[in-house]
Structure formats: structure tokens, C-alpha cells
KOLBA-480512 format. One record per residue (C-alpha): residue in three letters; z, x, y. Coordinates in nm, 2 decimals. Layout:
// residues N
<node code="ala" zz="Z" xx="X" yy="Y"/>
...
END
This chain:
// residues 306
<node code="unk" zz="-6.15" xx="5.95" yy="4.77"/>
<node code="unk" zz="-6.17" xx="6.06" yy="4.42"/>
<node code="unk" zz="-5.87" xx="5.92" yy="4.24"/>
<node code="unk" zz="-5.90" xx="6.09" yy="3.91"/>
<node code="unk" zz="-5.94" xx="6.45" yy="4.07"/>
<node code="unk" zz="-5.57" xx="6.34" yy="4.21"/>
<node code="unk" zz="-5.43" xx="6.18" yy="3.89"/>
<node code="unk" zz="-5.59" xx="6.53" yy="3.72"/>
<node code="unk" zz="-5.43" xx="6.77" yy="3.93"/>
<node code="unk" zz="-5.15" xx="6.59" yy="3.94"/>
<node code="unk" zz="-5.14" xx="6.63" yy="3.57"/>
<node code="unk" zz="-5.20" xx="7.01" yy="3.58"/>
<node code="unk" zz="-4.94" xx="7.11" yy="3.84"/>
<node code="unk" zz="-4.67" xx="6.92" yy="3.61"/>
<node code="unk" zz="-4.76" xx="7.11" yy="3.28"/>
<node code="unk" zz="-4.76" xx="7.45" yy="3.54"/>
<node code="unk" zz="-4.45" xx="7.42" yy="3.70"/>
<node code="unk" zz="-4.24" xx="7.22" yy="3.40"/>
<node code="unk" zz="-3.96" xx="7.47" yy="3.43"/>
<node code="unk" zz="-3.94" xx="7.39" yy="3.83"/>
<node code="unk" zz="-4.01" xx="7.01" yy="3.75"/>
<node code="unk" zz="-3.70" xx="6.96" yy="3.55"/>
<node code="unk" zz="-3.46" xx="7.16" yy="3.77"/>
<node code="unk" zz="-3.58" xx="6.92" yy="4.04"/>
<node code="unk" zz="-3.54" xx="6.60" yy="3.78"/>
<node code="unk" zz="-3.19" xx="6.72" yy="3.70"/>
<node code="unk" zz="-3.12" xx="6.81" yy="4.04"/>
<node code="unk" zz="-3.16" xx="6.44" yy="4.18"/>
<node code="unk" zz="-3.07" xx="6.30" yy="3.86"/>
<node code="unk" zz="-2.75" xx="6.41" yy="3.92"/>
<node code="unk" zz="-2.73" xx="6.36" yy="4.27"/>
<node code="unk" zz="-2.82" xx="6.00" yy="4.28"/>
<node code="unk" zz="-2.56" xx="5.91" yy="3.98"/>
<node code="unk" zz="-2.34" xx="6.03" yy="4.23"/>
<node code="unk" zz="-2.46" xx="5.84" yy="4.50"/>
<node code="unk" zz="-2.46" xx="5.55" yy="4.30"/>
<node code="unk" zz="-2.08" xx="5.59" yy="4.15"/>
<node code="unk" zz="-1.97" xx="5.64" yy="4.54"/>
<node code="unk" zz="-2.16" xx="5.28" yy="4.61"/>
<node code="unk" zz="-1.98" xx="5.15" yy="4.33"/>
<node code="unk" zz="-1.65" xx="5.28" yy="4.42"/>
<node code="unk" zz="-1.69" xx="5.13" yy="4.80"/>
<node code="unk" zz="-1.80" xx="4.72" yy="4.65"/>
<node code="unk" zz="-1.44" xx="4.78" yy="4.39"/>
<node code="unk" zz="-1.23" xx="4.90" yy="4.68"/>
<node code="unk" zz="-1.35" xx="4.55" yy="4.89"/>
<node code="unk" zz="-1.31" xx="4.38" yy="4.59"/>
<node code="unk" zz="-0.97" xx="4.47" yy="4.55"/>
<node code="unk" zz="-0.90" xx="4.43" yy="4.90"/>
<node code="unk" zz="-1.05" xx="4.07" yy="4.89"/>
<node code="unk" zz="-0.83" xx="4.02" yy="4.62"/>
<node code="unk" zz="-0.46" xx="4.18" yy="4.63"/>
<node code="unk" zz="-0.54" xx="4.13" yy="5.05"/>
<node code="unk" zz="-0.46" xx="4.36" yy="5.28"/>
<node code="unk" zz="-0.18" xx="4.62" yy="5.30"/>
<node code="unk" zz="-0.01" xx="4.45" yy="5.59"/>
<node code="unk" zz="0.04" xx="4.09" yy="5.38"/>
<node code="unk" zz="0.34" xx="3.98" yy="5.17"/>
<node code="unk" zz="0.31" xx="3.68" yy="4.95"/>
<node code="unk" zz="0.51" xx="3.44" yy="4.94"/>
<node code="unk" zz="0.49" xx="3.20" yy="4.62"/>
<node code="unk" zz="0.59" xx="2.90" yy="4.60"/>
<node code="unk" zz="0.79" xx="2.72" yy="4.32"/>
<node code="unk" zz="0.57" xx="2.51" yy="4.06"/>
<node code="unk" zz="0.66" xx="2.35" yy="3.78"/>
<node code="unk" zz="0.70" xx="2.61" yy="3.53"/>
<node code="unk" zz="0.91" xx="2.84" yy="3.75"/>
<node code="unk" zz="1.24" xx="2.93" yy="3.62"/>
<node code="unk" zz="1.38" xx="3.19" yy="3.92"/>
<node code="unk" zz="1.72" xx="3.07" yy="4.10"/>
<node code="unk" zz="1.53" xx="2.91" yy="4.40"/>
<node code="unk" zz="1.29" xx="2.68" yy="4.21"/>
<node code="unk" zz="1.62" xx="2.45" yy="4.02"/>
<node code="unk" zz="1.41" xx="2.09" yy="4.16"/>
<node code="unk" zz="1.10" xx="2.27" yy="3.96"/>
<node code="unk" zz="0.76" xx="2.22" yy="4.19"/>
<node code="unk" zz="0.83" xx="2.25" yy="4.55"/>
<node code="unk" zz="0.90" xx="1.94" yy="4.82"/>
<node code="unk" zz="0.74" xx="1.86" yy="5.12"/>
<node code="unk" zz="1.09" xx="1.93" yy="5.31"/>
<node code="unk" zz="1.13" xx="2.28" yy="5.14"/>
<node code="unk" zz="0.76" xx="2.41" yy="5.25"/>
<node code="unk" zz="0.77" xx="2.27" yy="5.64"/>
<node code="unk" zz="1.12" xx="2.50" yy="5.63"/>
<node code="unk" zz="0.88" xx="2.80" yy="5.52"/>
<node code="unk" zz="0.66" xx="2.70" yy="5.74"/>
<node code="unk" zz="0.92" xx="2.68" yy="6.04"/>
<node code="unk" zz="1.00" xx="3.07" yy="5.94"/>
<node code="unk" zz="0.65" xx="3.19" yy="5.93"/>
<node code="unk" zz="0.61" xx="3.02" yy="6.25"/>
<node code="unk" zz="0.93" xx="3.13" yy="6.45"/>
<node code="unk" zz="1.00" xx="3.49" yy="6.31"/>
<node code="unk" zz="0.91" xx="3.77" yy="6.55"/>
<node code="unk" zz="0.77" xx="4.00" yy="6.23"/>
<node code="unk" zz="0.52" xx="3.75" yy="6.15"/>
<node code="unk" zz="0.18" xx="3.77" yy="6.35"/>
<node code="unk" zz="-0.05" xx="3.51" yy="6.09"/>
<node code="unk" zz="-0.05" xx="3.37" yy="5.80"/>
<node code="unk" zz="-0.27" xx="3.15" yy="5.58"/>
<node code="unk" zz="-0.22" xx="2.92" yy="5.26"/>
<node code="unk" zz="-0.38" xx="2.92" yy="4.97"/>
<node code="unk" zz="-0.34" xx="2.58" yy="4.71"/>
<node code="unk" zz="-0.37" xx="2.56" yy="4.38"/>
<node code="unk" zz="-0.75" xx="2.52" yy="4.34"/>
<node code="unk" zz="-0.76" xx="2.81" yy="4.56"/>
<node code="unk" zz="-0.57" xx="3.05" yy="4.35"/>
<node code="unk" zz="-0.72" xx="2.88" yy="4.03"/>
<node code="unk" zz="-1.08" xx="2.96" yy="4.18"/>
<node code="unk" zz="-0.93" xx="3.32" yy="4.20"/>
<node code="unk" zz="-0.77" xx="3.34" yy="3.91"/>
<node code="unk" zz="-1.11" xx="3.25" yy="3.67"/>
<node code="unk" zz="-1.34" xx="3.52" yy="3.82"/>
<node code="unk" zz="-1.04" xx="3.78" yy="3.77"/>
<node code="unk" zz="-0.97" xx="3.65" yy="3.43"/>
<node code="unk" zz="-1.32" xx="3.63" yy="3.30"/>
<node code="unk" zz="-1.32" xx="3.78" yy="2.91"/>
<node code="unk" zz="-1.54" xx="3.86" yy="2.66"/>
<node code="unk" zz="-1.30" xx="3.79" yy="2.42"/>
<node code="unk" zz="-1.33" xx="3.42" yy="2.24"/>
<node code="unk" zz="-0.97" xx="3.44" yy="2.12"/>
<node code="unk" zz="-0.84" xx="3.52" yy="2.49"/>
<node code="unk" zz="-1.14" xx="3.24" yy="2.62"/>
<node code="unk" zz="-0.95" xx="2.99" yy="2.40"/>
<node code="unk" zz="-0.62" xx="3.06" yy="2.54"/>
<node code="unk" zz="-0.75" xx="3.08" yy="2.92"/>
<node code="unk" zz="-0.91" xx="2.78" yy="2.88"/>
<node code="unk" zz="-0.59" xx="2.57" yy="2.83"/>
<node code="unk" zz="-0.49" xx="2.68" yy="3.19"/>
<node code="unk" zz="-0.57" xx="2.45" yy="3.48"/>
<node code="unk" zz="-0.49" xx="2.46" yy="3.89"/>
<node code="unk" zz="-0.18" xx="2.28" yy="3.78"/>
<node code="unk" zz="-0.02" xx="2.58" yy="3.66"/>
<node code="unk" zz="-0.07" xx="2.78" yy="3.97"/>
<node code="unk" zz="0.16" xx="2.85" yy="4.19"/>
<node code="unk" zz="0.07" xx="2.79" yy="4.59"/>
<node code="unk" zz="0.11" xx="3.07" yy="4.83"/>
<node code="unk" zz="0.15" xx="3.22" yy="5.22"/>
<node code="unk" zz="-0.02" xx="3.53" yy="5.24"/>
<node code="unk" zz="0.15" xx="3.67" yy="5.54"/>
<node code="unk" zz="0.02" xx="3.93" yy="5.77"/>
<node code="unk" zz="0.28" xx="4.13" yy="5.98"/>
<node code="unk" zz="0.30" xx="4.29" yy="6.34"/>
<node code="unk" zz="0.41" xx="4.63" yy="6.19"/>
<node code="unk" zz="0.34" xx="4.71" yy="5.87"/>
<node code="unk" zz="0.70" xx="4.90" yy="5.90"/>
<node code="unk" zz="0.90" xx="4.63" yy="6.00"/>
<node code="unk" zz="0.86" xx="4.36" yy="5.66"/>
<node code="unk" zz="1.23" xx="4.37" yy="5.51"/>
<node code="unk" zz="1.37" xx="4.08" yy="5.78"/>
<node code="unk" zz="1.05" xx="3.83" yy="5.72"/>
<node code="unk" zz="1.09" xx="3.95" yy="5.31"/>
<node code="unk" zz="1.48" xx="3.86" yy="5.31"/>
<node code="unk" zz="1.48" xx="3.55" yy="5.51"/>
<node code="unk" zz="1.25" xx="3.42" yy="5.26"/>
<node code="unk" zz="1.32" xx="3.52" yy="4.92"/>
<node code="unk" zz="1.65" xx="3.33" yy="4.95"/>
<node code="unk" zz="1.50" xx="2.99" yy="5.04"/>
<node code="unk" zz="1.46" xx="2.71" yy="4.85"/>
<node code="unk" zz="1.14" xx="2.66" yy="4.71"/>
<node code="unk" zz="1.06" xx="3.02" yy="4.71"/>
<node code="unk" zz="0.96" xx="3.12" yy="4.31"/>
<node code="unk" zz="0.90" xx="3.55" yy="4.50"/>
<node code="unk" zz="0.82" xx="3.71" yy="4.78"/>
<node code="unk" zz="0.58" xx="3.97" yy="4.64"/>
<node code="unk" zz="0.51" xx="4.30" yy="4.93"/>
<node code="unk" zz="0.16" xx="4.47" yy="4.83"/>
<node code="unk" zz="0.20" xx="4.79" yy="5.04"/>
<node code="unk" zz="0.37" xx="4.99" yy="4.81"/>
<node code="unk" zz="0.13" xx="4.91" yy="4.49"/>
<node code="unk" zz="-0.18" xx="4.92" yy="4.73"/>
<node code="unk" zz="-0.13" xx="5.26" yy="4.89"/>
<node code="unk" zz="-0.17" xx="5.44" yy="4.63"/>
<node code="unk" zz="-0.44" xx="5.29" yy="4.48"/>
<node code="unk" zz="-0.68" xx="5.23" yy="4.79"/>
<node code="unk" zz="-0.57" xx="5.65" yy="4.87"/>
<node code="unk" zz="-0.75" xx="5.77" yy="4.50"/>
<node code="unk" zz="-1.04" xx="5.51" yy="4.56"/>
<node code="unk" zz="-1.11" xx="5.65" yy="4.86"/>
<node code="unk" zz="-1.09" xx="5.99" yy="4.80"/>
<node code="unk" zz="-1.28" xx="5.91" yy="4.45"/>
<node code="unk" zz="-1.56" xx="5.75" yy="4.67"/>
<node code="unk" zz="-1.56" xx="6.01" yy="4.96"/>
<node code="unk" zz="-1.56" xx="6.29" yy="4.71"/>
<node code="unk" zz="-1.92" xx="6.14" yy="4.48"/>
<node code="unk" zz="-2.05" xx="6.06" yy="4.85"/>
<node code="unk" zz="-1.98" xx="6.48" yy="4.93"/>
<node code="unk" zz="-2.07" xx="6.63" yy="4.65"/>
<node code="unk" zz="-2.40" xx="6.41" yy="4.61"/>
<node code="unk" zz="-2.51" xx="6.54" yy="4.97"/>
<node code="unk" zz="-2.45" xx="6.90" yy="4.91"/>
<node code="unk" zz="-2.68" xx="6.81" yy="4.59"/>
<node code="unk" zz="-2.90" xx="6.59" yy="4.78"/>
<node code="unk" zz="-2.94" xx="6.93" yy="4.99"/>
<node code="unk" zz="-3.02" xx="7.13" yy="4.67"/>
<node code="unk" zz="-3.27" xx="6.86" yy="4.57"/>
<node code="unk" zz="-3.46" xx="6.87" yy="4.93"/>
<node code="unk" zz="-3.47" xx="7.26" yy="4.90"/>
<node code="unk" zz="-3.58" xx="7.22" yy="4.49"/>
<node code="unk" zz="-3.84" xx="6.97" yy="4.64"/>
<node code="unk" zz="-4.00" xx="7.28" yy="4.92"/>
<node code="unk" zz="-3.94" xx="7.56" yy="4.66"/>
<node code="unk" zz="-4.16" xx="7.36" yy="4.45"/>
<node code="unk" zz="-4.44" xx="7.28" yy="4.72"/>
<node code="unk" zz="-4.40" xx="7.65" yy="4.81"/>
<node code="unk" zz="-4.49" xx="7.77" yy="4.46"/>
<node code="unk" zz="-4.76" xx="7.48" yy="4.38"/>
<node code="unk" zz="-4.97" xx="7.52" yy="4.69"/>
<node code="unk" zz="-4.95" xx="7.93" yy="4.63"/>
<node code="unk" zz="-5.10" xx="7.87" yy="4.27"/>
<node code="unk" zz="-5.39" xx="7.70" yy="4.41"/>
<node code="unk" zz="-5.43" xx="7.88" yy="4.72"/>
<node code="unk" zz="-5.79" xx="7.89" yy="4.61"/>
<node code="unk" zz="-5.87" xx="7.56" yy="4.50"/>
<node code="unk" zz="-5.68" xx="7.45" yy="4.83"/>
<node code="unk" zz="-5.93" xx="7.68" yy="5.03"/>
<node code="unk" zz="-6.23" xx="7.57" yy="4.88"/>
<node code="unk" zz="-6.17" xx="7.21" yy="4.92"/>
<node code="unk" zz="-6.11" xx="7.30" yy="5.33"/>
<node code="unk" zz="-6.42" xx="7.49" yy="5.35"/>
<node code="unk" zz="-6.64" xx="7.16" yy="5.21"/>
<node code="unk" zz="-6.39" xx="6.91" yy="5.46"/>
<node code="unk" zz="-6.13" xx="6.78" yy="5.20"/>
<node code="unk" zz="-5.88" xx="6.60" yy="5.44"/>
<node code="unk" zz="-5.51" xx="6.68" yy="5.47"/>
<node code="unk" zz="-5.40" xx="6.33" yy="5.26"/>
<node code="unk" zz="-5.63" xx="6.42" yy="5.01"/>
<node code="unk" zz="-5.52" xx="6.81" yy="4.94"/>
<node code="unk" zz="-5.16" xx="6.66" yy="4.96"/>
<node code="unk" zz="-5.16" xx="6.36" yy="4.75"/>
<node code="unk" zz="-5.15" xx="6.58" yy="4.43"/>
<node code="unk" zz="-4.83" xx="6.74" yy="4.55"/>
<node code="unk" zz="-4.65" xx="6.43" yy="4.66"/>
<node code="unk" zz="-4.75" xx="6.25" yy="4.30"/>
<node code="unk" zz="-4.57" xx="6.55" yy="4.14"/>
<node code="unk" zz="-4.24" xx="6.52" yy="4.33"/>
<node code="unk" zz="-4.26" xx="6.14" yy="4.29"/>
<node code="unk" zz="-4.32" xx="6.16" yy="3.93"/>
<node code="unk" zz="-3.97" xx="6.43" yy="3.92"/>
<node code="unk" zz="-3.78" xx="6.12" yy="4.15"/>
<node code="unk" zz="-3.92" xx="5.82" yy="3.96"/>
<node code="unk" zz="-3.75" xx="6.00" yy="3.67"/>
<node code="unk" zz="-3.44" xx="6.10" yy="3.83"/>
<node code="unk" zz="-3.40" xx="5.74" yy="3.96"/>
<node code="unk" zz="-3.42" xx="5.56" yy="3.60"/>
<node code="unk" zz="-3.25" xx="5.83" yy="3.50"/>
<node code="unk" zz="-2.95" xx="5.78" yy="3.73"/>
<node code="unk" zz="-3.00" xx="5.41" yy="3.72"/>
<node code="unk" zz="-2.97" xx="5.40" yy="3.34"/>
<node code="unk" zz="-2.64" xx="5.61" yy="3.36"/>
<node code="unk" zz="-2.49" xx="5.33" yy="3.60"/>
<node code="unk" zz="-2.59" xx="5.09" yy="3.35"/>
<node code="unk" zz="-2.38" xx="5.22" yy="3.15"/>
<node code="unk" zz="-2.11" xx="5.27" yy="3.30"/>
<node code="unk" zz="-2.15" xx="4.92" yy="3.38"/>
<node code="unk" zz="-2.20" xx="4.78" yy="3.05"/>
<node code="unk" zz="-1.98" xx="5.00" yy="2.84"/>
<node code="unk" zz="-1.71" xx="5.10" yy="3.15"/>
<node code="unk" zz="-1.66" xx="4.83" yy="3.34"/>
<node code="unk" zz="-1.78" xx="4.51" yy="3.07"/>
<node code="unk" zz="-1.66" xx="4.69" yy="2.81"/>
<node code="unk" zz="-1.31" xx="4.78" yy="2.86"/>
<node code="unk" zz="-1.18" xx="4.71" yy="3.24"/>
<node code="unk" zz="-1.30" xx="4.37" yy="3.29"/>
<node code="unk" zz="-1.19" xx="4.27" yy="2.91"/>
<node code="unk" zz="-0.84" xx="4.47" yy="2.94"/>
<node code="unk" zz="-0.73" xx="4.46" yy="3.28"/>
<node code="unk" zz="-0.69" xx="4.14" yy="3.49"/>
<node code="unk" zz="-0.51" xx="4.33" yy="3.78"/>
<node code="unk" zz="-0.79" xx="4.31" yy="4.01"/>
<node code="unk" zz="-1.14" xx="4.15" yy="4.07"/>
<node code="unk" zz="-1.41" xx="4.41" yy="3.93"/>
<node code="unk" zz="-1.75" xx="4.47" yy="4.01"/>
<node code="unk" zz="-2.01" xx="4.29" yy="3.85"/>
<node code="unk" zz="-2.38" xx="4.33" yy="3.79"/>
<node code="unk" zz="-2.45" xx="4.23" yy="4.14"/>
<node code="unk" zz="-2.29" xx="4.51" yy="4.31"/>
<node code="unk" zz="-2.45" xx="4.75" yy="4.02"/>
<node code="unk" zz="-2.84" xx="4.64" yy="4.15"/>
<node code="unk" zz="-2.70" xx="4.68" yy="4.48"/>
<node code="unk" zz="-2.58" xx="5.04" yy="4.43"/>
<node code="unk" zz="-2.98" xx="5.09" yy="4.19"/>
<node code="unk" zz="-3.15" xx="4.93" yy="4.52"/>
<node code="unk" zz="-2.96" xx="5.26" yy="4.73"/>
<node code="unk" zz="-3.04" xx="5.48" yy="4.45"/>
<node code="unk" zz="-3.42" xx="5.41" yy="4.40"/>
<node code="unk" zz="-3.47" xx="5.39" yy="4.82"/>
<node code="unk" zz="-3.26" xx="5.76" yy="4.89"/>
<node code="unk" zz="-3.46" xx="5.92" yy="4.59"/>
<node code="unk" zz="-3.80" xx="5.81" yy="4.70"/>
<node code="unk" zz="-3.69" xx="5.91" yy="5.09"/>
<node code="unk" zz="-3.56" xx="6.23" yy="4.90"/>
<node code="unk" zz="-3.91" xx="6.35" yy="4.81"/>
<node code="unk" zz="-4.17" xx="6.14" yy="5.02"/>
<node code="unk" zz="-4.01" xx="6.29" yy="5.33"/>
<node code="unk" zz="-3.99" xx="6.67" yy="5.23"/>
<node code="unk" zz="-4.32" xx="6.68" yy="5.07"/>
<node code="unk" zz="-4.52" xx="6.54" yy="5.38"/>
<node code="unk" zz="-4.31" xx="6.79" yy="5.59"/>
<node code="unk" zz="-4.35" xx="7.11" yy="5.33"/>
<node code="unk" zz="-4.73" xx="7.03" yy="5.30"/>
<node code="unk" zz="-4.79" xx="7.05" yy="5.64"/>
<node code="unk" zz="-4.65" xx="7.43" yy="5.62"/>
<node code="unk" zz="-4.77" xx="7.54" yy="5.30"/>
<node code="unk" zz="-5.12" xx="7.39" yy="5.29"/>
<node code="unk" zz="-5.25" xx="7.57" yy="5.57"/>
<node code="unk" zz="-5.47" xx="7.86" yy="5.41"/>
END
């Protein structure tokens, strides 16, 4: 097989269909960004699942030693005041688990939320230890309607610095990440689709521009790989574009989005890191190769036969 008449023709159909080549560039381009955002919107909505816990839980914190609230007068709480927490967690009918989480725990937590760029903030972080945190019960409930008895029958006990309920802050914000996610993932399919039909409309008009280079090479034997591989390097070249293209937008939303502003700005929640952004380029590059490997070998197996 004679790899330069590939690389060659290769060459030629680019330069003669450059108008249909960067439609199909922009086309999955654009749907891949998409694909990638919805990836990155699914690993932030487990992150900040992982983190505020699930919409069922309340919190209960405990008293530590720089809690000023009406429960906490003895400062850090007693062995006596937490088995009485304890006995309500473990008697009350609204209550089907619950967990504890210690100090080190919540300081272990607490560092990968609070990590800043900052050196001023780094300083002042840095004075903080697991001393200063505040043990908890994160509580899950039978009914997520029925918390008010569990939520008064602690708040008033001794040792109790807040009971904090997470449904009503959660709701809303798990609602728009889904829909944000669900929405990139539906409008990058309908665009994947686009790209698939770019992808034959360009094997269509390709093979019928060399309908007779394509005929001569049958009548001396030319195998099917070998007339093909020119086509498939073209829509490779288009989605080895569209892929660093796409992966280099993620980047920056990464870098200047998400480093940039939330992670130095907002200590609300866990946010994603550069792990989950390579995870989200690994989807990216495999759907955009799948995108045109699988349509070409299909479309040249129609559109080759002359």
C-alpha cells in the first residue's frame, strides 16, 4: 500500500472541499464543547452532593469551643450532652440513619473546599486547624416531608451549636444543574446529528469529485481500505481539530472559570478540578473519533461503489 498516494490525496480533497471541511470542524467543534460542559456539569453536581449530602439529611452541629449560640454556654460539647443526641437520633421515629463526622473529618473537608490561590487568604486559612471545627450528625430521614419534629427536638438541646436542613438550599440548585447538564447533553446530540450528516454530505461530494480516479483504481484492483483511507484521513483530520478545538475551550473554562474565579471566590461547595476536566477531554476525544470513524466506513461503503 502506497502511503504517500494516501497522505497526497488526502491533502487534495482538504484544499477541494475547505468550505465543507470547516462546516464539519465547527460543527463538532461545537458539539463536543457541549458534550464536554454536560460531563462537567454531571462530576460538580456529585461533587456537591458528596459535599452539602443528600437532600434528605439535616445536620446537626455540635458545640465547640468558639460557639457562642444559647445551647453551647459549657463551650465544647460533653460526653453526657452527645449520648443524649445520640439517644434522639436513635429513638425518634423521623430518623432512619445517621452518621458522624469528627473534627479531622470536617477539617479534611473543609481544606479541599477552601483551597485558594490567594497567598493573603493561604496565610489566614493556614492558622485554622481540626480544633476549630465543629463535629457533626448528618442525619438522613424516612420522609423527606416529615423533618420539623427530629429539627425541633434537637435544636433546643444542650450541646447543639444548629441544626442546619439542606433541602431547601439544595433544590434549587441540584434543579438548574440538571437542567444545565440535560440541556448541553440535548443540544450536543441534535448537533452530534448535524455533524454525522456534515460527515456523509462530505463523503457524498468527495467520492463524486473523483468518481473517475475512484473507477480507475477499481478497474487495476485497488482494494476497498485503500480507495477509502483517503476519505476517512479527511474526516479525521476535521475531528482531530474539532477535538483540540473543544478540548482547549474546556481548558479554559477550567483555568479561567473555574481556577480563576469560583474556586478562589466561592467556598460554598467542592468544585471540579483538573481531574474531572481530563475526564470530560477523554469522552470528548473518544465520541469525536467514534463521530467520524463510524460514518465514514459506513458512507464509503455506499458512495464508493462506481
Amino acid at each position: 500500500m502506497q502511503l504517500t498516494y494516501v497522505f497526497s490525496e488526502t491533502s487534495t480533497g482538504l484544499r477541494r472541499n475547505v468550505t465543507m471541511t470547516i462546516a464539519l470542524v465547527v460543527t463538532i467543534f461545537i458539539s463536543l464543547t457541549l458534550v464536554g460542559m454536560g460531563f462537567l456539569l454531571k462530576a460538580q453536581a456529585q461533587k456537591a452532593e458528596s459535599f452539602w449530602g443528600s437532600k434528605l439529611q439535616i445536620t446537626v452541629f455540635l458545640c465547640n469551643q468558639n460557639s457562642r449560640t444559647p445551647h453551647c454556654t459549657s463551650g465544647e460539647v460533653n460526653a453526657a450532652q452527645k449520648t443524649a443526641i445520640t439517644d434522639v437520633l436513635n429513638t425518634h421515629p423521623e430518623v432512619a440513619s445517621y452518621y458522624h463526622q469528627s473534627k479531622d473529618q470536617a477539617f479534611a473537608t473543609w481544606k479541599r473546599v477552601y483551597v485558594s490561590q490567594d497567598k493573603a487568604e493561604q496565610a489566614i486559612y493556614s492558622t485554622v486547624t481540626a480544633a476549630d471545627m465543629q463535629e457533626s450528625y448528618w442525619v438522613k430521614l424516612k420522609n423527606p416531608n416529615n423533618f420539623q419534629g427530629v429539627e425541633s427536638a434537637l435544636s433546643g438541646m444542650d450541646g447543639v451549636a444548629k441544626v442546619r436542613d439542606l433541602r431547601t438550599v439544595l433544590k434549587p440548585i441540584y434543579f438548574w444543574m440538571t437542567f444545565m447538564k440535560w440541556a448541553a447533553l440535548v443540544i450536543a446530540a441534535f448537533l452530534l446529528l448535524a455533524a454525522v450528516l456534515q460527515v456523509s454530505n462530505t463523503i457524498r461530494l468527495a467520492a463524486f469529485a473523483r468518481r473517475r480516479e475512484i473507477g480507475i483504481m477499481r478497474l487495476v484492483g485497488a482494494s476497498n481500505l485503500y480507495i477509502s483511507l483517503p476519505f476517512l484521513m479527511e474526516t479525521l483530520v476535521a475531528a482531530v481539530v474539532g477535538i483540540v478545538l473543544a478540548s482547549a475551550t474546556l481548558a479554559g473554562v477550567m483555568y479561567f472559570g473555574v481556577y480563576g474565579r469560583l474556586r478562589s471566590s466561592s467556598h460554598i461547595v467542592e468544585w471540579i478540578n483538573w481531574h474531572d476536566a481530563v475526564t470530560a477531554v477523554g469522552w470528548v476525544a473518544a465520541i469525536g473519533v467514534l463521530l467520524t470513524l463510524i460514518p465514514t466506513l459506513v458512507m464509503t461503503r455506499k458512495y464508493l461503489k462506481v
